[in-house]
C-alpha positions in Angstrom: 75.7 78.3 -22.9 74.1 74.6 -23.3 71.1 73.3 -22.3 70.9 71.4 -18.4 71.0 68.2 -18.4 67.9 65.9 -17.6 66.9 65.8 -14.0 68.0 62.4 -13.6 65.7 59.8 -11.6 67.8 59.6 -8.3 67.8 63.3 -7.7 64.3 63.3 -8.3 64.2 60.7 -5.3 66.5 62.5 -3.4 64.6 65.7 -3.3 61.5 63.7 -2.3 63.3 62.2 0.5 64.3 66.0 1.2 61.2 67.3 1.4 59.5 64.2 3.1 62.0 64.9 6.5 60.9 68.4 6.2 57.3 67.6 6.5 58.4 64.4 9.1 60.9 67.5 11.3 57.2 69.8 10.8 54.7 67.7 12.4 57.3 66.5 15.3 57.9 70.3 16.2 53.8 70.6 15.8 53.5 67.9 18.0 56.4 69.3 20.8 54.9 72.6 21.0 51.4 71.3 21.5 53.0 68.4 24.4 54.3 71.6 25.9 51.2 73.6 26.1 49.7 70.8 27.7 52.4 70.2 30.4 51.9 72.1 33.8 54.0 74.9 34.5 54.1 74.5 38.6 52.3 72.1 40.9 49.5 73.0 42.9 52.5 74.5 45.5 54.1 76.7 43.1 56.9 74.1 43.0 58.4 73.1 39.3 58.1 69.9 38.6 61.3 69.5 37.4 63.0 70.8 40.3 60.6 69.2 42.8 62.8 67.4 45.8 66.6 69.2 44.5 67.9 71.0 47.1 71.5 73.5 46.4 74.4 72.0 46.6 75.5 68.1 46.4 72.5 65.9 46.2 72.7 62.6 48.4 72.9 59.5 46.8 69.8 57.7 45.6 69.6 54.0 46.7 
């Protein structure tokens, strides 16, 4: 069994630019998960914002 060869200087760079979109996909979920403890659940009415205005069934057209 032989030796590896040397770690050659582009998969050097390539596993730092692995490992830099790691850190980069880290601190956006961070950031997601902290927007989304911030965000109201309901209104003041117990309404979801999200669903505020939708009734069931087809919605009219917006003009």
């Amino acid at each position: 069994m032989g030796k590896p060869g040397p770690i050659t200087q582009a998969k050097r760079n390539r596993e730092r630019s692995r490992q830099e979109r790691k850190q980069e996909k880290q601190e956006k979920r961070s950031l997601r998960k902290e927007q989304k403890k911030e965000r109201p659940r309901l209104t003041d009415d117990g309404v979801d914002p999200d669903l505020a205005g939708i009734r069931p069934g087809p919605q009219p057209p917006q003009e």
